[in-house]
N, C-alpha and C positions, 0 to 999 in steps of 0.2 A: 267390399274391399277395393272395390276400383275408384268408389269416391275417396278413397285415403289416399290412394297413389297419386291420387290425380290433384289433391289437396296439398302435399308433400312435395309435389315436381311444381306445380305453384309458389310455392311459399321460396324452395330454393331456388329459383330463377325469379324471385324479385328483384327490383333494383336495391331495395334496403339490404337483403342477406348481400348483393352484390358488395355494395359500399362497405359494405361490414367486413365482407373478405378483404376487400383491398385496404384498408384500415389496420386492421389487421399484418396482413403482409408486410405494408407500410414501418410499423411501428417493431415488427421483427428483424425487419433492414437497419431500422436506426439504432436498435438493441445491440445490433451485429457489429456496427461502424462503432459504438460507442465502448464497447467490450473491447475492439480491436483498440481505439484509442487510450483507453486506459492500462491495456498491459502494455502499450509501448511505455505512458507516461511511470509503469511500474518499474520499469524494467531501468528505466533513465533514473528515475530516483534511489532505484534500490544499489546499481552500478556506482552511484554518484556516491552514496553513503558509504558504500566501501572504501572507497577511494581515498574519498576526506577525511569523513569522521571517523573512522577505526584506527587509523594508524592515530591520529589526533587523542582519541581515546588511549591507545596504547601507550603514548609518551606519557600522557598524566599519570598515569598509573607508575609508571619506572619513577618520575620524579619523586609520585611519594611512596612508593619505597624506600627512593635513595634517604628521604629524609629522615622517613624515621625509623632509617639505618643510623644516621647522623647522632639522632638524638638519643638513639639507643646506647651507643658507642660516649656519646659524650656524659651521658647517666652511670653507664660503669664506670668512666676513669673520674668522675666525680668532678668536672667541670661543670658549673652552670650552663643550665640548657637555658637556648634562645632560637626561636622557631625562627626558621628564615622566612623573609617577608617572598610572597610572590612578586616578580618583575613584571 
């Protein structure tokens, strides 16, 4: 048993298991820095989309309703429907 331990305290105080661990470490740190950067970039994109595009979103949608409120109204009272062009 003593030559296992002693096999074992070798092998982990190599300089390879070393480099391994700080490689390792290494590569944890940059996971960390990159995680952090991507939920800020989330966070900016996701704010940004609110912002813009949903209200942007919201007005298309009113406009075509309005329309075809328009053209619903112009079918009952029996006028020619003509779709209005977009501007």
């Amino acid at each position: 048993m003593e030559d296992q331990t002693s096999i074992i305290t070798k092998i982990s105080r190599s300089p390879l298991v070393s480099r391994g661990k700080q490689a390792a470490s290494d590569a944890a740190f940059v996971a960390k820095k990159l995680l952090k950067s991507t939920g800020k970039a989330t966070w900016i994109a996701g704010t940004t989309f609110l912002v813009l595009v949903v209200p942007l979103i919201i007005e298309m949608d009113r406009e075509q309703q309005l329309n075809d409120l328009e053209l619903q109204q112009a079918s009952l009272l029996g006028t020619p429907t003509t779709v209005a062009q977009p501007k």
